[in-house]
C-alpha positions, 0 to 999 in steps of 0.5 A: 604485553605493554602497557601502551598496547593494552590502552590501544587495544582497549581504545580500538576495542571502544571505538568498535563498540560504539560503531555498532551501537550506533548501527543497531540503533539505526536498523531499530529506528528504521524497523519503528519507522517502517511498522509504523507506516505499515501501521498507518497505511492499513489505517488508511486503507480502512478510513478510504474504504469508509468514506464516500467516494464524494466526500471531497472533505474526506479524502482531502484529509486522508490525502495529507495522511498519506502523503507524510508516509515516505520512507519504509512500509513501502509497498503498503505505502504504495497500496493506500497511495494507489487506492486513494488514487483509484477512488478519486480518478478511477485510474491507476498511478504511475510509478512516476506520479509515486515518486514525485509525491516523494519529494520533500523540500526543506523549509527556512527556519526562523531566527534562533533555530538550528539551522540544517545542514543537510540538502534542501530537498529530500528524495525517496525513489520506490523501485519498479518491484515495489511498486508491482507488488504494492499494486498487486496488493491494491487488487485485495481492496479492490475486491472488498470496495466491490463487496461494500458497493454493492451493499450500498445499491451501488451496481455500476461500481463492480463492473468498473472495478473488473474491467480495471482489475482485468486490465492490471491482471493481463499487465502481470500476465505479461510478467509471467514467470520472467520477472521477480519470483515476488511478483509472480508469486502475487499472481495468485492473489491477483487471479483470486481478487478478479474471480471474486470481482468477476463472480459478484458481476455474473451474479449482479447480471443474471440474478441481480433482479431476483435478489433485493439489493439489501441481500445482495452484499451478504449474498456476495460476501458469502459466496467470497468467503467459501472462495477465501484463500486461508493465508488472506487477511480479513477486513 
């Protein structure tokens, strides 16, 4: 073997190492970014579900919070997103209104800055799956919103959220077994959050003037727990 030959061979060898060193580098940096959007998504969620549903000051700044998660963690991105939406409009958001909050318009620099050179406007577009199964994950946190209104006294708030979940329920019943296996897949869950939703109304109904308001929330709480189903997270 030449001399020529070895110095081409190592020089391709090197141009190789270095593509794939700057692939890893890119699949860590996506898999850090994506934790942490699922990281601050989950903290988004607990901050909505503390926070009173008039506190407009609150909700103002949980709204820039999630409005700077936009790349991955997507379905978590579309859970804190659509529950922040429910707890302000009562109503579910569209896959439209989603993905126009992921539009992203480059700002003019200053004298002296680098200037960029990419496009001017960023665009991220969830897929309809994605966003399904950020939905079907919404109805969990619906569930528990149900659990701590009541405990707050407030009554009228379960029944609203079971006629919405029943709505969301019936649009995922539609899908059945003819759309991706994910989403089927999250039926039974869906199914699990309405029954709970659902028992805690029937109780509300027939026993809600036997138990002091102050009991109900436990009363709730446990009747949800012997329900559990064991891969679900608790809050």
């Amino acid at each position: 073997m030449s001399v020529t030959h070895s110095l081409l061979c190592v020089h391709t060898s090197t141009v190789f190492q270095r593509e794939l060193d700057t692939k890893h580098d890119k699949h860590e940096r996506l898999v850090k970014i994506s934790r942490d959007i699922t990281i601050e998504s989950k903290r988004t969620i607990f901050l909505l579900h503390r926070l009173d549903t008039n506190a407009e000051v609150g909700l103002t700044s949980s709204d820039r919070l999630v409005s700077s998660f936009y790349f991955l963690g997507i379905q978590e991105y579309v859970e804190a997103v659509s529950f922040h939406h429910f707890i302000r409009h009562r109503t579910l958001i569209s896959l439209e209104e989603v993905n126009a909050r992921l539009v992203f318009i480059r700002e003019n620099k200053g004298e002296g800055e680098v200037t960029w050179a990419g496009p001017s406007v960023l665009t991220f577009q969830i897929t309809p799956i994605d966003y399904l199964l950020g939905v079907a994950d919404l109805t969990g946190e619906l569930m528990r919103m149900c659990i701590s209104s009541v405990g707050n006294g407030d009554i009228d708030t379960p029944f609203q959220l079971s006629g919405f979940l029943r709505q969301i329920h019936d649009g995922f019943s539609y899908i059945g077994n003819t759309g991706p296996y994910e989403v089927s897949k999250k039926l039974h869950t869906l199914r699990q959050s309405l029954g709970k939703v659902e028992d805690a109304c029937y109780t509300l109904r027939v026993r809600g003037s036997e138990i002091p308001k102050h009991m109900l929330a436990d009363v709730f709480t446990s009747r949800a727990a012997t329900h559990l189903d064991p891969d679900e997270p608790m809050v």
